[in-house]
KEGULO-915867 format. One record per atom (N, C-alpha, C): residue number from 1; residue in one letter; x, y, z. Coordinates in nm, 2 decimals. Layout:
<r k="NUM" r="A" x="X" y="Y" z="Z"/>
...
This chain:
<r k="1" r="X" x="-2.67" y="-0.11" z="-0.84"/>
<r k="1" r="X" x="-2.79" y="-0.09" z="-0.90"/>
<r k="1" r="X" x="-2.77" y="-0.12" z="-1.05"/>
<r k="2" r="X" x="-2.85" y="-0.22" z="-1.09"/>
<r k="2" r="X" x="-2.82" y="-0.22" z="-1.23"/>
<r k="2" r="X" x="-2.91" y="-0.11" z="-1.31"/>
<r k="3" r="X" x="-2.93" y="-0.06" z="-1.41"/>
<r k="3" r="X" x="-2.99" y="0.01" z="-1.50"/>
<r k="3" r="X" x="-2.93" y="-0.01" z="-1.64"/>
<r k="4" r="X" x="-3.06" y="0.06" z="-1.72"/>
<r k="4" r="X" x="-3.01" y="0.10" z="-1.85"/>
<r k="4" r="X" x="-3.02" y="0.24" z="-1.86"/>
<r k="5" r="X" x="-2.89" y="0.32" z="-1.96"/>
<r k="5" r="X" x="-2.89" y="0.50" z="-1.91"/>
<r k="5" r="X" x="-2.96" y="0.49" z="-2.05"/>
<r k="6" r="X" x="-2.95" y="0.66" z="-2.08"/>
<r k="6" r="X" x="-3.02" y="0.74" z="-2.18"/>
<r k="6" r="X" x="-2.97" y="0.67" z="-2.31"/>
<r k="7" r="X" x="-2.84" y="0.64" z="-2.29"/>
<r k="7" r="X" x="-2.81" y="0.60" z="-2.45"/>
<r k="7" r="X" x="-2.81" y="0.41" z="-2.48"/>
<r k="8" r="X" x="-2.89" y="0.44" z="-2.36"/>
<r k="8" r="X" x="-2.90" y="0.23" z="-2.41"/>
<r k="8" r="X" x="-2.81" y="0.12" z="-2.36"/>
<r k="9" r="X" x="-2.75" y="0.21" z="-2.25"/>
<r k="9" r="X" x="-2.60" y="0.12" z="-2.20"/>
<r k="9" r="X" x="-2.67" y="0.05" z="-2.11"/>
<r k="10" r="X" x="-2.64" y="-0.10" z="-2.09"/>
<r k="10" r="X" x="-2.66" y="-0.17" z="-1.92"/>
<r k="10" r="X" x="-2.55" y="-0.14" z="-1.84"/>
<r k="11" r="X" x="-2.56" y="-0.10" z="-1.77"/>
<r k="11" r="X" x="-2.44" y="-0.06" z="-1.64"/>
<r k="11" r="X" x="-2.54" y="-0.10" z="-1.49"/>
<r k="12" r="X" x="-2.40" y="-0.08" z="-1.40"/>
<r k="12" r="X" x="-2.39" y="-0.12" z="-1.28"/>
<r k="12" r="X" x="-2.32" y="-0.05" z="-1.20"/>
<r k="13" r="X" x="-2.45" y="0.04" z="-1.12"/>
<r k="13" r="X" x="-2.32" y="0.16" z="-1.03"/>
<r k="13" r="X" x="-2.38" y="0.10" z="-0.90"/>
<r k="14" r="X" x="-2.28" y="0.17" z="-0.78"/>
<r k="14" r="X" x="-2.36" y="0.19" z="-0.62"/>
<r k="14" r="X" x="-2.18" y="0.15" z="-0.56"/>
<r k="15" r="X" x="-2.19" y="0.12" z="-0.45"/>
<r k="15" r="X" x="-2.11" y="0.20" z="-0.37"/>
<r k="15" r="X" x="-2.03" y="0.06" z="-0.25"/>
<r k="16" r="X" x="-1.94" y="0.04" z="-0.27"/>
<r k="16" r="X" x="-1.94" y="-0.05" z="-0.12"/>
<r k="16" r="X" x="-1.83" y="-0.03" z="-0.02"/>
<r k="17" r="X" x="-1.81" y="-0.03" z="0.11"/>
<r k="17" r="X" x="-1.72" y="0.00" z="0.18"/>
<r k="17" r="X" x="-1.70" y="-0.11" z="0.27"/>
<r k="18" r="X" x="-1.57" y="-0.12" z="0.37"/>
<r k="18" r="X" x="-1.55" y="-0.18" z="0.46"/>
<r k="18" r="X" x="-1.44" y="-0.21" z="0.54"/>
<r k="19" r="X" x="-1.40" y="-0.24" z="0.63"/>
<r k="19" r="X" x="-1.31" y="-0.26" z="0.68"/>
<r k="19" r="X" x="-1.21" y="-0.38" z="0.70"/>
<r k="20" r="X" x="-1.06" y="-0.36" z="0.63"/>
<r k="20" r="X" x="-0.97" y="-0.47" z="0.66"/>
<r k="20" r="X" x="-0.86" y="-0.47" z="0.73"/>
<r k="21" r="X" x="-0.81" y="-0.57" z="0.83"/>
<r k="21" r="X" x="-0.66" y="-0.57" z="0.88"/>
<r k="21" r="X" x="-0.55" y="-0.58" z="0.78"/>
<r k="22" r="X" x="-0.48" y="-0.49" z="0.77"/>
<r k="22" r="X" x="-0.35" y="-0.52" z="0.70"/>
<r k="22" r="X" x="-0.24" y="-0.48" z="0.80"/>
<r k="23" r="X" x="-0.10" y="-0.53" z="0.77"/>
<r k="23" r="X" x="0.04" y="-0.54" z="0.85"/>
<r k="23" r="X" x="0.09" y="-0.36" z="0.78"/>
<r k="24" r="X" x="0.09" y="-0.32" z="0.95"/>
<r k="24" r="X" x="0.16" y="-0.20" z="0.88"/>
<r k="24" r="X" x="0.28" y="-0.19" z="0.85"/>
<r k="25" r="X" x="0.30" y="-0.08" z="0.79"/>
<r k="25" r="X" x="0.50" y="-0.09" z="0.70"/>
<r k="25" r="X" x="0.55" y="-0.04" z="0.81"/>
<r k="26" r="X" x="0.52" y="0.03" z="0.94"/>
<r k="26" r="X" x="0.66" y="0.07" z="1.02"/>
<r k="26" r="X" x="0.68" y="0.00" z="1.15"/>
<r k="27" r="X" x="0.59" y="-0.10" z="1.17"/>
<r k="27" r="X" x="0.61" y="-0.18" z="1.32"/>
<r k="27" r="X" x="0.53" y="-0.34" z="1.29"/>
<r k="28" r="X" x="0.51" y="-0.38" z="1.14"/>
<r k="28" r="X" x="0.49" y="-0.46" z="1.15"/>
<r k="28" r="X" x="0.35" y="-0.54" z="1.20"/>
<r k="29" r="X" x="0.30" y="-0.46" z="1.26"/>
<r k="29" r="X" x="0.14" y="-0.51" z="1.33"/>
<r k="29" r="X" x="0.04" y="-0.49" z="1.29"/>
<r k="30" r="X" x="-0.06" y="-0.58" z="1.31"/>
<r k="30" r="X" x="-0.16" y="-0.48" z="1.21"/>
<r k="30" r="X" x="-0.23" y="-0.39" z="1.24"/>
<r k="31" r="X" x="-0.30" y="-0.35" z="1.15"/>
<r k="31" r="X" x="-0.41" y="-0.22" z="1.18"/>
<r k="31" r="X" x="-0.47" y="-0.22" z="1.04"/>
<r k="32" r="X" x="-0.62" y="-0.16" z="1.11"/>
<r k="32" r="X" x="-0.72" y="-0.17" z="1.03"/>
<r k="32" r="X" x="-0.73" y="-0.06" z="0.97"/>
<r k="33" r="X" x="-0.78" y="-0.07" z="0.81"/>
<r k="33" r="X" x="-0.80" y="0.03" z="0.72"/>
<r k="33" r="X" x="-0.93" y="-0.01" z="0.67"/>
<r k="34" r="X" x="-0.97" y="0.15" z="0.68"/>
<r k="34" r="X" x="-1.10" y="0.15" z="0.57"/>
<r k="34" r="X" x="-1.12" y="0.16" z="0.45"/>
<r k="35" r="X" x="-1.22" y="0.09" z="0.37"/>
<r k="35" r="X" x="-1.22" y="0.09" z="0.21"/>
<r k="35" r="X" x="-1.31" y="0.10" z="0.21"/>
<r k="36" r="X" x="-1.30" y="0.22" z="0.05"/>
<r k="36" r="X" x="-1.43" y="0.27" z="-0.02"/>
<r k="36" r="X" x="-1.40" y="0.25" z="-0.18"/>
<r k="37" r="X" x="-1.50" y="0.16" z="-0.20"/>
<r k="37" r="X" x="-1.52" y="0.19" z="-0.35"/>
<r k="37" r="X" x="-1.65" y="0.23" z="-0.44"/>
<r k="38" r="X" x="-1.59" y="0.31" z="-0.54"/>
<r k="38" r="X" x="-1.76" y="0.36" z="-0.60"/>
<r k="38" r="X" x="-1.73" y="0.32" z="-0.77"/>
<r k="39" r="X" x="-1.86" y="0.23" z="-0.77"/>
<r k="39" r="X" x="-1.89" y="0.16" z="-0.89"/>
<r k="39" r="X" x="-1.97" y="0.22" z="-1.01"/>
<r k="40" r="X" x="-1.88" y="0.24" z="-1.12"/>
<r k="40" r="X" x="-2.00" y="0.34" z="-1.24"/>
<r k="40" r="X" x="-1.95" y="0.23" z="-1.37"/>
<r k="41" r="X" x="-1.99" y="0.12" z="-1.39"/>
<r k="41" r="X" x="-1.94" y="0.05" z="-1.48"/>
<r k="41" r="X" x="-2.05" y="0.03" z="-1.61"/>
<r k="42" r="X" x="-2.00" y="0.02" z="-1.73"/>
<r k="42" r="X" x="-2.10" y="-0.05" z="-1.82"/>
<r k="42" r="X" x="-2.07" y="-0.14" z="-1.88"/>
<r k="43" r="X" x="-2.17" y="-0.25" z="-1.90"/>
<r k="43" r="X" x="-2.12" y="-0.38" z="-1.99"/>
<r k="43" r="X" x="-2.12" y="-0.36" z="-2.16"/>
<r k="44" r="X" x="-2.01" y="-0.45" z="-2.16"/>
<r k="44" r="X" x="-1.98" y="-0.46" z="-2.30"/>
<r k="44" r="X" x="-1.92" y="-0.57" z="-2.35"/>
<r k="45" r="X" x="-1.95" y="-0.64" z="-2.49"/>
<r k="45" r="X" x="-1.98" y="-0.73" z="-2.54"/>
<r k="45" r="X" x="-1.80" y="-0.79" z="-2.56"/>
<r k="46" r="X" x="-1.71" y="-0.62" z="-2.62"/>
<r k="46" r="X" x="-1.60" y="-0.67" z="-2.67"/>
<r k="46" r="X" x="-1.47" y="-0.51" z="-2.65"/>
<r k="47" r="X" x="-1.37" y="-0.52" z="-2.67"/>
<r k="47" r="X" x="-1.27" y="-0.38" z="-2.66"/>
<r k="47" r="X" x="-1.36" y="-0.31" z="-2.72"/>
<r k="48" r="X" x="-1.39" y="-0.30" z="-2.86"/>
<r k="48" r="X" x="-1.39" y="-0.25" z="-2.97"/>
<r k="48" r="X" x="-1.51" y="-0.12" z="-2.91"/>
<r k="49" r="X" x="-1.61" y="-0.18" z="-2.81"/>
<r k="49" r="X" x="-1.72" y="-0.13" z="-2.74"/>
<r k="49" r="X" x="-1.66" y="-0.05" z="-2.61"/>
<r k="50" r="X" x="-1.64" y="-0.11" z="-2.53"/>
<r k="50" r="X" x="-1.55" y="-0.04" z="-2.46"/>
<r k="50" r="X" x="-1.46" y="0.08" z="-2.47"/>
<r k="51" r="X" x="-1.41" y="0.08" z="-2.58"/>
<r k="51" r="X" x="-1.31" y="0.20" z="-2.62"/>
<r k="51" r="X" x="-1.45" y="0.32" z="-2.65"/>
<r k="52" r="X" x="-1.54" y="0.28" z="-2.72"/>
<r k="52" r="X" x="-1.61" y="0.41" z="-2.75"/>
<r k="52" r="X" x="-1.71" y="0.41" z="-2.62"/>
<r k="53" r="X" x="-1.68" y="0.40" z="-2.50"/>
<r k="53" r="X" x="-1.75" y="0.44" z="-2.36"/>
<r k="53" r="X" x="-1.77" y="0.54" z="-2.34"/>
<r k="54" r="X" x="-1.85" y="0.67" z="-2.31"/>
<r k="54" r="X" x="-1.83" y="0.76" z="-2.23"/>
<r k="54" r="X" x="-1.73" y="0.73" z="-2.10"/>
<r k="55" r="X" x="-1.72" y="0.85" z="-2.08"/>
<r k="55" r="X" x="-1.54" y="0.83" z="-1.98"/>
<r k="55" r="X" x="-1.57" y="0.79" z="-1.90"/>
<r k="56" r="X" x="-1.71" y="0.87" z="-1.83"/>
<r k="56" r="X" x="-1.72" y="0.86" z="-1.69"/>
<r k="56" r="X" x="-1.79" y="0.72" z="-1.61"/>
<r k="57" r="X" x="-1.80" y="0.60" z="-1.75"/>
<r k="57" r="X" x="-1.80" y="0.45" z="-1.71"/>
<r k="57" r="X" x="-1.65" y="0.39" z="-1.72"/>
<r k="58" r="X" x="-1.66" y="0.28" z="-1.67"/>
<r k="58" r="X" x="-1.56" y="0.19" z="-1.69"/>
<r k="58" r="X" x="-1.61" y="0.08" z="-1.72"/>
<r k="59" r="X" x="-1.56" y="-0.02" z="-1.86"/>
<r k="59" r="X" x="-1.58" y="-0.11" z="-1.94"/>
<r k="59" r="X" x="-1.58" y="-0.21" z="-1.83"/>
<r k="60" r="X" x="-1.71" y="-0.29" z="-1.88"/>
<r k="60" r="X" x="-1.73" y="-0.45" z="-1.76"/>
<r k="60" r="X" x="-1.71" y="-0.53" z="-1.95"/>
<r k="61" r="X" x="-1.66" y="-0.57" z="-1.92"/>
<r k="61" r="X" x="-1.64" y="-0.67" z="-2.06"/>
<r k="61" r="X" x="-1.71" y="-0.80" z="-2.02"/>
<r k="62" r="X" x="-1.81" y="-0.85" z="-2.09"/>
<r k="62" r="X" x="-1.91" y="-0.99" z="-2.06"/>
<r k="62" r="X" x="-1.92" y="-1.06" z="-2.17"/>
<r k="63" r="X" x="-1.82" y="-1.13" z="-2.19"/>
<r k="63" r="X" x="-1.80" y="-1.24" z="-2.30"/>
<r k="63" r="X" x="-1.87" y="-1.36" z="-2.31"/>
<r k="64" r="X" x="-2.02" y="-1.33" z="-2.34"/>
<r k="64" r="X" x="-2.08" y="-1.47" z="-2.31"/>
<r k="64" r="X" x="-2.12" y="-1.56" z="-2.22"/>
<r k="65" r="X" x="-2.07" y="-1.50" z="-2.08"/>
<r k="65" r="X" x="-2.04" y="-1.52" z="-1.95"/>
<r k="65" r="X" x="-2.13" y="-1.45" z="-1.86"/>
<r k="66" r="X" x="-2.15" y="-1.51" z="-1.75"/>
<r k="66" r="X" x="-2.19" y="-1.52" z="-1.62"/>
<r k="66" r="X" x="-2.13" y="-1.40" z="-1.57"/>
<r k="67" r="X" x="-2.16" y="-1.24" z="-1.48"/>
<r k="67" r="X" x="-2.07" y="-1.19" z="-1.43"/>
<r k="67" r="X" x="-2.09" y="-1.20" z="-1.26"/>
<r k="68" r="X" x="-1.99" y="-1.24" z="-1.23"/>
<r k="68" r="X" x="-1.96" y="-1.31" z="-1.05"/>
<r k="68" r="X" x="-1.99" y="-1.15" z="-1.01"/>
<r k="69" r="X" x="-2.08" y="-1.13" z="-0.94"/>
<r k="69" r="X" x="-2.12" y="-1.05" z="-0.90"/>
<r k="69" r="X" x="-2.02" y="-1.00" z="-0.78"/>
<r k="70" r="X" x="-1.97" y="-1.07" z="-0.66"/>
<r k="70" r="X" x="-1.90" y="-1.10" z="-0.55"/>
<r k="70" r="X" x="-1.77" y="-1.05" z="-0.62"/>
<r k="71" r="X" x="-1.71" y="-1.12" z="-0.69"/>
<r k="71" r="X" x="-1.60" y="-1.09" z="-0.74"/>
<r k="71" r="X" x="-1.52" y="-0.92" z="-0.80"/>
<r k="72" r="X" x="-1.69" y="-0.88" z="-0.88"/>
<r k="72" r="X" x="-1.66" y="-0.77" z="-0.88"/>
<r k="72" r="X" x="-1.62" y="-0.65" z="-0.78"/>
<r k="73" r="X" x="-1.71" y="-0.68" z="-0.67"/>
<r k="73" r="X" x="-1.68" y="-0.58" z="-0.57"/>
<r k="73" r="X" x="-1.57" y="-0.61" z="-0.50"/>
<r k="74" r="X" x="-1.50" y="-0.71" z="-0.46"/>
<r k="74" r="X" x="-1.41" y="-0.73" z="-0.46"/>
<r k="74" r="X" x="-1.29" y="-0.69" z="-0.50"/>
<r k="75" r="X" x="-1.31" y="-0.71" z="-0.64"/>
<r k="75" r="X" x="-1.17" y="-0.63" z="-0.74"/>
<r k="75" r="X" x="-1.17" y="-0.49" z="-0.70"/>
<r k="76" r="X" x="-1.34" y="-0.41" z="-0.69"/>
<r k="76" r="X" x="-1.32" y="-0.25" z="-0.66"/>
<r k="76" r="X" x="-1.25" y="-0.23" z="-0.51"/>
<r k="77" r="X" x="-1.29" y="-0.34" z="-0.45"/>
<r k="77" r="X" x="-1.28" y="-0.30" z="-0.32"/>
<r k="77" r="X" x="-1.10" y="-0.30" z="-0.30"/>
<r k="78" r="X" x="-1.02" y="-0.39" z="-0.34"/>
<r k="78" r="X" x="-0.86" y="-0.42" z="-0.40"/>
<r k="78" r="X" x="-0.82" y="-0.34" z="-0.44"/>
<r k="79" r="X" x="-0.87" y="-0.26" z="-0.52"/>
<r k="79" r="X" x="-0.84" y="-0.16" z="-0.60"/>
<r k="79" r="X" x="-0.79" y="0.01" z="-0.57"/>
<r k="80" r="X" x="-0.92" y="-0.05" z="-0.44"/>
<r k="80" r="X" x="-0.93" y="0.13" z="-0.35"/>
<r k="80" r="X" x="-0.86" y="0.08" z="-0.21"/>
<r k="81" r="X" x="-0.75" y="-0.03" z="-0.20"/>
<r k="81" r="X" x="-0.67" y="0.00" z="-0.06"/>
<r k="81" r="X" x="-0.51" y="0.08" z="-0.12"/>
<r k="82" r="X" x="-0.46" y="0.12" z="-0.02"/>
<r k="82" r="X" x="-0.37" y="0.18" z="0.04"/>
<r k="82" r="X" x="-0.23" y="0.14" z="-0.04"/>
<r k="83" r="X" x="-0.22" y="0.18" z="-0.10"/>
<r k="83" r="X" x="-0.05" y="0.11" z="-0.14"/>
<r k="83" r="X" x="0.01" y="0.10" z="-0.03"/>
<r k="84" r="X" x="0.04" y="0.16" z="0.08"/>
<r k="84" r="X" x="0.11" y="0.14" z="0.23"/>
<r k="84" r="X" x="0.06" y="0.15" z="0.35"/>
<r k="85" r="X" x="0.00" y="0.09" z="0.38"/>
<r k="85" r="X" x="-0.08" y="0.10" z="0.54"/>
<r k="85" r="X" x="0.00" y="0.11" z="0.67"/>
<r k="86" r="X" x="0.00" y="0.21" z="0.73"/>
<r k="86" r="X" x="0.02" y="0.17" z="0.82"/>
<r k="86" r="X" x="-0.04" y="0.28" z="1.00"/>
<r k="87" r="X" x="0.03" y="0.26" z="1.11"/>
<r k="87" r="X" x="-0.04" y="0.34" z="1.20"/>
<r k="87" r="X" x="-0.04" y="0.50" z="1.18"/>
<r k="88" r="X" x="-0.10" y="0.59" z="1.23"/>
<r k="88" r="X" x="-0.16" y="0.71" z="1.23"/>
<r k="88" r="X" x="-0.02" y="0.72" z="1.39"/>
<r k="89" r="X" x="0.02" y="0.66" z="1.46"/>
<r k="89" r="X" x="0.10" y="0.70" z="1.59"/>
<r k="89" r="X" x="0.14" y="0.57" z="1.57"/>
<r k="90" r="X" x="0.25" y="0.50" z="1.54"/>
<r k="90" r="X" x="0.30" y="0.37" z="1.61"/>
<r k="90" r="X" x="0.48" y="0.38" z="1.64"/>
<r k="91" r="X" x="0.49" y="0.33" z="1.73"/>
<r k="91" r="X" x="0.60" y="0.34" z="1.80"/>
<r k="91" r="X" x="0.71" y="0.25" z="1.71"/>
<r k="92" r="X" x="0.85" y="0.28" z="1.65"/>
<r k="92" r="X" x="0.89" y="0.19" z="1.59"/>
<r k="92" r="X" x="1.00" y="0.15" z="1.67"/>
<r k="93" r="X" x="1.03" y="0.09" z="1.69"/>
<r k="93" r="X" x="1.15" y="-0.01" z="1.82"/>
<r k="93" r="X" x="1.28" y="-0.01" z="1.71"/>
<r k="94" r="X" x="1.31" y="0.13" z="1.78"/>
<r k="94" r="X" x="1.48" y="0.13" z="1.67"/>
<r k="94" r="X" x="1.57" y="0.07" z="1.74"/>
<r k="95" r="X" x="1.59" y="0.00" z="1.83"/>
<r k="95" r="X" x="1.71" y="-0.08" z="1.88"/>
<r k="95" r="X" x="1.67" y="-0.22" z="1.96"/>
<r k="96" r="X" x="1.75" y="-0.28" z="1.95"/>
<r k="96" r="X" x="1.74" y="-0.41" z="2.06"/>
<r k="96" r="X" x="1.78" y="-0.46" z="2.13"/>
<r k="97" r="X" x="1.78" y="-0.45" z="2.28"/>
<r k="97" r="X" x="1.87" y="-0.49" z="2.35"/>
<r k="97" r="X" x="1.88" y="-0.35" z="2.45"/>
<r k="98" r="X" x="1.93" y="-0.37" z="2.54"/>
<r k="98" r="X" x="1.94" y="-0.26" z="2.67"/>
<r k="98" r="X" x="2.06" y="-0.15" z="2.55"/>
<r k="99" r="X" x="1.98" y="-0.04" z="2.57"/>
<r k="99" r="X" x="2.06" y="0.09" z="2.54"/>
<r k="99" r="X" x="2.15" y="0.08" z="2.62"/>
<r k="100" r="X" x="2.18" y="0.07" z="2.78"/>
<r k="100" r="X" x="2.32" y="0.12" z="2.87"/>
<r k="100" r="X" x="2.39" y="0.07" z="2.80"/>
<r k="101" r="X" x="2.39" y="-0.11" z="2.79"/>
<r k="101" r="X" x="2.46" y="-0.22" z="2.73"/>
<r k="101" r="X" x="2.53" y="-0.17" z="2.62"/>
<r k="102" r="X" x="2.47" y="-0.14" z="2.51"/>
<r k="102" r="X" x="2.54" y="-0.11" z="2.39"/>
<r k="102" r="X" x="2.65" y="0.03" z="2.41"/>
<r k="103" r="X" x="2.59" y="0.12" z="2.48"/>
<r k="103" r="X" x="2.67" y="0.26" z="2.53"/>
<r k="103" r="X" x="2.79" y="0.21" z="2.55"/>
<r k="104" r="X" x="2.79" y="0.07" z="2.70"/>
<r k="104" r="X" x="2.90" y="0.07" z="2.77"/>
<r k="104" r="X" x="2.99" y="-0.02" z="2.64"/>
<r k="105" r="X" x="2.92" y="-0.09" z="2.56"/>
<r k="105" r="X" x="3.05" y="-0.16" z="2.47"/>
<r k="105" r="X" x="3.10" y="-0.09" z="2.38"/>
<r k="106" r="X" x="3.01" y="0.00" z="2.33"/>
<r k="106" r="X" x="3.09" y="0.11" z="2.23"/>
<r k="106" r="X" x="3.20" y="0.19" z="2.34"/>
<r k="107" r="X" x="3.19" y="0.25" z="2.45"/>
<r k="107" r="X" x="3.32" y="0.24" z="2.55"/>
<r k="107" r="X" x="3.46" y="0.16" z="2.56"/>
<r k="108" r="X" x="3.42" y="0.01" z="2.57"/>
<r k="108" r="X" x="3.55" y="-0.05" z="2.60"/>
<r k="108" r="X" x="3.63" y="-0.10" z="2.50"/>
<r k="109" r="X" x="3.56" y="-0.05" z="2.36"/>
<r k="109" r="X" x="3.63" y="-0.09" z="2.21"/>
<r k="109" r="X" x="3.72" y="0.02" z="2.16"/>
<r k="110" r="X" x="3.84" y="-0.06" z="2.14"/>
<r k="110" r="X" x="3.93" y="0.10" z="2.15"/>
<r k="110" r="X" x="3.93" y="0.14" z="1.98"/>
<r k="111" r="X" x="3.98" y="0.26" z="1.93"/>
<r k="111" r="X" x="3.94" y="0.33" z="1.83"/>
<r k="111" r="X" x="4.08" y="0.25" z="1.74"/>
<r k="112" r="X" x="4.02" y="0.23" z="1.63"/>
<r k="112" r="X" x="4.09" y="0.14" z="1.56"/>
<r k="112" r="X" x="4.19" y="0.20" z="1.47"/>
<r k="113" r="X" x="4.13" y="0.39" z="1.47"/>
<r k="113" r="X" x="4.27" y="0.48" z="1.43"/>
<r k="113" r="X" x="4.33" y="0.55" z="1.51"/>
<r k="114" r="X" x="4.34" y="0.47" z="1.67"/>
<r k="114" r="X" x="4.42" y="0.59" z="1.75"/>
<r k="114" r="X" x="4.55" y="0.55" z="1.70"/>
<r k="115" r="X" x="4.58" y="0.42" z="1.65"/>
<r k="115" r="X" x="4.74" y="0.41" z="1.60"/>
<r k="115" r="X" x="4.79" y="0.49" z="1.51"/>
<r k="116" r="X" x="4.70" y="0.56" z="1.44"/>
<r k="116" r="X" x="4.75" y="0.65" z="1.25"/>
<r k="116" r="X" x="4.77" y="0.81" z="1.40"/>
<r k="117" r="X" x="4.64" y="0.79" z="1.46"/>
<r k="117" r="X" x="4.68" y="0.91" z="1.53"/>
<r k="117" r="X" x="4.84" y="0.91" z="1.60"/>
<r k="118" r="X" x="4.84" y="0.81" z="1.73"/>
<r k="118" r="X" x="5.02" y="0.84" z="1.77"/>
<r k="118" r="X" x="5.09" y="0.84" z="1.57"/>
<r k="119" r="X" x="5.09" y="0.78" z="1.52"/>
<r k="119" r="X" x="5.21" y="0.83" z="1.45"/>
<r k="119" r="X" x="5.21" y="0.92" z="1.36"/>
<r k="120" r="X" x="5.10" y="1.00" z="1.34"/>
<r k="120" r="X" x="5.08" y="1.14" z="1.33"/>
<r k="120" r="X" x="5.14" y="1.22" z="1.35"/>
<r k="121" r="X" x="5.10" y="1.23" z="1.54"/>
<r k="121" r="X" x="5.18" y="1.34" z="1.63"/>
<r k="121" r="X" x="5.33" y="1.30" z="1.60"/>
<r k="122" r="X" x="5.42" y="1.15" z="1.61"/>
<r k="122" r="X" x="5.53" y="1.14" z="1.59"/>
<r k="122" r="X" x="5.63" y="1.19" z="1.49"/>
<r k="123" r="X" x="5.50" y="1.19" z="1.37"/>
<r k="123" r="X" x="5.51" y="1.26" z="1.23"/>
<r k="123" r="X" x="5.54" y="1.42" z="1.26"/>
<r k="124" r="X" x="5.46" y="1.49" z="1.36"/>
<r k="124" r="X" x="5.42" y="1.58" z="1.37"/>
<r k="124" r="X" x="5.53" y="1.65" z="1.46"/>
<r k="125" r="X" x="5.62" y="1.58" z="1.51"/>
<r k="125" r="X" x="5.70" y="1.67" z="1.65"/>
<r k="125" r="X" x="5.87" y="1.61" z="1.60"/>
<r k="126" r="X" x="5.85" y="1.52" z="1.45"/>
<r k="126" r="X" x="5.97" y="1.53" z="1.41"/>
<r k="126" r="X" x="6.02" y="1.65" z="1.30"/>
């Protein structure tokens, strides 16, 4: 909604939401997150304006320029995802390859300090 408030400002508030696929961080797949953004901006000509805002806007700076309407909700909408997305339950595949498999090779590989051991005990019974 555009308006002008009490003190003469043009601003631009209201609200937009929606849904996007992003790759989650623990299995790699995607999954979908919801976005919300809420818009309380006011325009201004230059910083100098902007710095003396009330707080509870945020400076739209309009240099003479056209403001891409699309673009903005956009940026809010960018703004309000997830630094990490990922599943609420997803299964993360900690190994690869047949579990028995790897059991039985960690078995037939012989320990690379049983040698320090015999000459331990040899150490040990002289």
């Amino acid at each position: 909604m555009f308006a002008l408030d009490e003190q003469r400002l043009r601003t631009v508030s209201g609200s937009a939401s929606g849904s996007v696929m992003l790759t989650c961080q623990r299995c790699l797949e995607p999954v979908s997150v919801d976005v919300e953004a809420e818009v309380n901006l006011a325009m201004v000509l230059n910083e100098e304006q902007a710095k003396n805002l009330p707080r509870y806007y945020d400076p739209l700076i309009v240099e003479a320029e056209d403001v891409e309407l699309l673009s903005l909700i956009e940026d809010e909408l960018i703004l309000s995802l997830p630094l990490v997305a990922y599943h609420e339950d997803c299964s993360i595949q900690t190994s690869f390859g047949d579990v028995d498999e790897a059991a039985r090779t960690q078995e037939k590989k012989p320990n690379p300090f049983s040698v320090l051991a015999e000459l331990k005990n040899k150490a040990d019974k002289s």
